[in-house]
Steps between C-alpha positions, in 0.01 A plus 500: 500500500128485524223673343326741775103618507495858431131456687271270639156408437262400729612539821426701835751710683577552863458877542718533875898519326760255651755742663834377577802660632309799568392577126866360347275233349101470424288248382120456377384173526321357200230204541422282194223185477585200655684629817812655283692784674766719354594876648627745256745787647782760478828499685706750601853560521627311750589162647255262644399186667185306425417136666275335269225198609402322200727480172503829290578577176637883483455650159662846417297723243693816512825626644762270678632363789724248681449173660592237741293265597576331885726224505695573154821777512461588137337883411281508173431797291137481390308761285200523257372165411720318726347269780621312834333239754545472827403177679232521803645558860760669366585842377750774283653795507451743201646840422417776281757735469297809275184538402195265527509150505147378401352120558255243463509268798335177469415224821555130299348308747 
């Protein structure tokens, strides 16, 4: 379990929203010095697909949801505090089955 920022200091903020699945999950992205990159959004109920490019570290901070990431069979249960990578060129599916799933995404390359 890890210890998540309840803000961040700073930083700039992209003000166009990430819309994906046509609103079932949206992002802001988030730019810090030195070329760091994280988006922080909401998702929906619902099942969906993301491809990633670079490595990221998925970081839930309220609600829950569940995971598989491409290439493994097994489904994990992740909620408040919990986190999950996901190498580059690869991808997951998550679900959220009520409510909000909130997140910190962050690009570790």
């Amino acid at each position: 379990m890890s210890i998540l920022p309840a803000h961040f200091s700073g930083v700039s903020v992209v003000t166009k929203a990430n819309v994906y699945f046509g609103g079932g999950v949206v992002s802001h992205t988030v730019l810090f010095p030195g070329d760091v990159k994280k988006t922080l959004g909401i998702i929906r109920p619902g099942t969906y697909h993301f491809n990633t490019g670079a490595p990221e570290r998925m970081e839930i901070i309220a609600g829950a949801c569940r995971v598989v990431v491409d290439g493994e069979t097994a489904l994990h249960d992740h909620s408040a505090g919990a986190t999950f990578d996901v190498p580059g060129k690869g991808g997951f599916t998550i679900e959220v089955s009520s409510g909000l799933c909130e997140y910190i995404c962050s690009f570790l390359d």
